[in-house]
Steps between C-alpha positions, in 0.01 A plus 500: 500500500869564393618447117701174484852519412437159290529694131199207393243580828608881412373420119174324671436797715524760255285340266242456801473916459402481111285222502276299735519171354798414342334182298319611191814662407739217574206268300458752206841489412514136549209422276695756245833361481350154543111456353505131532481525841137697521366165425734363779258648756197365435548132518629421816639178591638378177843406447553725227416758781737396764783374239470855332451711794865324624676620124385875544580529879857701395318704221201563752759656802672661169151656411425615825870661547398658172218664643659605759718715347257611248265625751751679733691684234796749606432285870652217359864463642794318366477328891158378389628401119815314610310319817234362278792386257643302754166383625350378142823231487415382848113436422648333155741255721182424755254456230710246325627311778414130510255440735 
């Protein structure tokens, strides 16, 4: 399998090498920037649920670009910095477009 030349799959790939499961880090951070939402998780189906989970959608792709970098250190690349910068805008606009 080749590296992509997409800097964000590169970021994905490289952090496949250090870790196998990319979750309990993404979710560790989240539940430390954010400890309201550890409760978030264990009642499903209410609205506060799905009406929070909407609000932290930016700061949860922010979180997990935040791991990213944390975990691949002196691999992160101004490529991967400046094409998650422009991504994090686009998931803002398609988050809070009307429906």
């Amino acid at each position: 399998m080749s590296a992509s030349s997409d800097p964000i799959e590169r970021s994905f790939e490289i952090a496949a090498t250090r870790c196998a499961d990319l979750t309990p880090l993404v979710y560790q951070r989240l539940f430390e920037q954010h400890p309201e939402t550890r409760t978030m998780f264990r009642a499903q189906g209410r609205a506060l649920v799905m009406e929070s989970m909407l609000a932290l959608t930016i700061a949860f792709f922010t979180i997990i670009r935040d791991t990213l970098r944390d975990l691949l250190g002196d691999e992160w690349s101004a490529d991967m910095a400046q094409a998650w910068d422009r991504l994090l805008p686009d998931i803002d606009t398609f988050a809070t477009a009307p429906a």
